[in-house]
C-alpha positions as CSV (number, residue, x, y, z in Angstrom):
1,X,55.6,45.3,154.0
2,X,58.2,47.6,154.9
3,X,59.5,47.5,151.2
4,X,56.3,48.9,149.6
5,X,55.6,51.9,152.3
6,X,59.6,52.7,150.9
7,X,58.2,52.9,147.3
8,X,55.3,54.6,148.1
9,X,57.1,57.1,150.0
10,X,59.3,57.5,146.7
11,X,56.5,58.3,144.5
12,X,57.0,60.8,142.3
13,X,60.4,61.6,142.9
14,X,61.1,61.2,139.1
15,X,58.9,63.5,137.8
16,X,60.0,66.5,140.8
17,X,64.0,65.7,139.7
18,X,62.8,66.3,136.1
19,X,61.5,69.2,137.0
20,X,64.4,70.5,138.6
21,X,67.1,69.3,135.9
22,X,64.9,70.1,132.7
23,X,65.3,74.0,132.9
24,X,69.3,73.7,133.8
25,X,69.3,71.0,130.1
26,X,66.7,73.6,127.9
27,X,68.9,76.9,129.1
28,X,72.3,75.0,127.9
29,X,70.4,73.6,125.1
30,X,68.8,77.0,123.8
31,X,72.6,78.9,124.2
32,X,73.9,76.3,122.3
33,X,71.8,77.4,119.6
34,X,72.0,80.6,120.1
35,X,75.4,81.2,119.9
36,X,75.7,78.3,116.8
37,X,73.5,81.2,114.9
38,X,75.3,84.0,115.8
39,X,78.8,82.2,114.6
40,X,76.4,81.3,111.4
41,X,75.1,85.5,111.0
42,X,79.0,86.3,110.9
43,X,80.6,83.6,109.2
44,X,77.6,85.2,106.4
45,X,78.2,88.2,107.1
46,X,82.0,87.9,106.4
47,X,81.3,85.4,102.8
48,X,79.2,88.0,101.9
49,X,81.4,91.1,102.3
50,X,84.2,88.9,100.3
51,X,81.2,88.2,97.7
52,X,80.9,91.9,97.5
53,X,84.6,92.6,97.1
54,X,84.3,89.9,94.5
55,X,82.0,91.9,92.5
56,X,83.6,94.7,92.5
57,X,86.2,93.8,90.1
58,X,83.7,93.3,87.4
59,X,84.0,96.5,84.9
60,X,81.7,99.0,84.8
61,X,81.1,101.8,82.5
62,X,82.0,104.7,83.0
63,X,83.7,108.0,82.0
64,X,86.0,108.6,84.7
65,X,87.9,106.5,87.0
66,X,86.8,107.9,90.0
67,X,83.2,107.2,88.6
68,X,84.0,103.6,87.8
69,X,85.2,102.9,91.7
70,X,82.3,104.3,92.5
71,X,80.0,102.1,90.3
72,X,82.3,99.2,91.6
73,X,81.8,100.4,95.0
74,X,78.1,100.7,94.7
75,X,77.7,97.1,93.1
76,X,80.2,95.5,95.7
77,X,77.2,97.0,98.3
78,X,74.0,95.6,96.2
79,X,76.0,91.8,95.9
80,X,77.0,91.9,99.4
81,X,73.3,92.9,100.5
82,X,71.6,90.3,98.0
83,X,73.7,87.6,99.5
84,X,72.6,88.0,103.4
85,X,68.9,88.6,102.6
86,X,68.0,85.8,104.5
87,X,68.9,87.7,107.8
88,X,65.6,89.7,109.4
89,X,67.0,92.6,109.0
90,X,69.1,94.3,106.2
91,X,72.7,94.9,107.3
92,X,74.4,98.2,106.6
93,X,76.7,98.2,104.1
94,X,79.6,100.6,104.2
95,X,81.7,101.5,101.2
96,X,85.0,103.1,101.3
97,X,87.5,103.4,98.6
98,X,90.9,104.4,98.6
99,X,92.7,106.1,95.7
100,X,96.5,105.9,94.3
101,X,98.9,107.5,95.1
102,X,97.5,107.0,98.9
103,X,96.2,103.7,97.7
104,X,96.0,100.4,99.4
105,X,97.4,100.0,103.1
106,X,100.2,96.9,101.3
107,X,100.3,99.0,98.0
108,X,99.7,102.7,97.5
109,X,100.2,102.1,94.1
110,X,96.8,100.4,93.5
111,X,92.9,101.2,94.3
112,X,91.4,100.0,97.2
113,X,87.2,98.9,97.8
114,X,86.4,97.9,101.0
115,X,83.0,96.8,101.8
116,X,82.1,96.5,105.4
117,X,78.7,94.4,106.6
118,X,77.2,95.3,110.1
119,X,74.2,93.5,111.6
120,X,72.7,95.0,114.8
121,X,72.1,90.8,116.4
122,X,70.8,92.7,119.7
123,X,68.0,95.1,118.2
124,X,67.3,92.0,115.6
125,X,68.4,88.6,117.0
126,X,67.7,85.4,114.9
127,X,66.3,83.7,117.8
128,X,64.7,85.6,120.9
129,X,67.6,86.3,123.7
130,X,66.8,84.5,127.2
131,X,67.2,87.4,129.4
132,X,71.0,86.8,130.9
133,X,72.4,85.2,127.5
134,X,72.3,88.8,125.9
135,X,75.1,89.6,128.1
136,X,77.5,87.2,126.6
137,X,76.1,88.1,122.4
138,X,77.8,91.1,120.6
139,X,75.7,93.6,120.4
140,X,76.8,93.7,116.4
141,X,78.5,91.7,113.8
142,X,80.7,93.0,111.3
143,X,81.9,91.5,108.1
144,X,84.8,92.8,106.0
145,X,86.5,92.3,102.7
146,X,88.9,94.8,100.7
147,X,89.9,94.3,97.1
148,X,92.8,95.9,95.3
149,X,92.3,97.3,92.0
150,X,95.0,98.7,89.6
151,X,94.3,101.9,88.1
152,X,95.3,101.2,84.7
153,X,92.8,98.2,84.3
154,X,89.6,100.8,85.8
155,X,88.5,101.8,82.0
């Protein structure tokens, strides 16, 4: 007798520990994959900058050197964009090109493109933001890449 006024009396506990644990498991569970996505916007953020770089050794017509960096630059951009469109929004991309005899940062000697990504993740996250895990996410991600050109191969 005693034994089954102890298991009535323990009725339910299940379902109210559930209901205390489950939040504590869904808010690890949802940072996890949070945070997996941000390390997934920059890692493509950072392929696609070097994509970008890529592309902007491919020649392009032009008449004057400064014209053809500038083409280069300007492709580098529309590859490095074309790669990340799968983000929901459009990053910035950010040309900059440095000229011989100033050159390169390693080699003044040769051209320089760099090609710089940046994604706003806390105006346009991937997922929605619980409201305390936005203070641990960067409020941007950047993605880099330079490329060294040399000035006699431009035209």
């Amino acid at each position: 007798m005693k034994r089954a006024r102890r298991h009535r009396a323990e009725r339910g506990s299940a379902a109210i520990e559930f209901a205390i644990v489950f939040p504590l498991f869904f808010v690890v569970l949802y940072a996890i994959v949070t945070y997996s996505l941000v390390f997934l916007a920059q890692q493509s953020l950072t392929a696609a900058a070097e994509e970008g770089a890529r592309a902007a050794l491919v020649w392009q017509s032009a008449s004057t050197a400064g014209d053809a960096l500038t083409e280069r630059a300007t492709q580098a951009c529309s590859r490095a964009a074309s790669v990340v469109n799968w983000l929901p929004v459009a990053p910035t991309c950010a040309k900059a090109i440095s000229t011989a005899p100033s050159g390169c940062n390693n080699n003044p000697a040769m051209d320089c493109i760099q090609v710089t990504l940046t994604y706003p993740y806390t105006t346009s996250p991937i997922v929605p933001l619980l409201p305390l895990l936005d203070l641990a996410i960067p409020t941007s991600l950047v993605g880099q890449a330079t490329v060294q050109l040399d000035p006699e191969n431009l035209l």
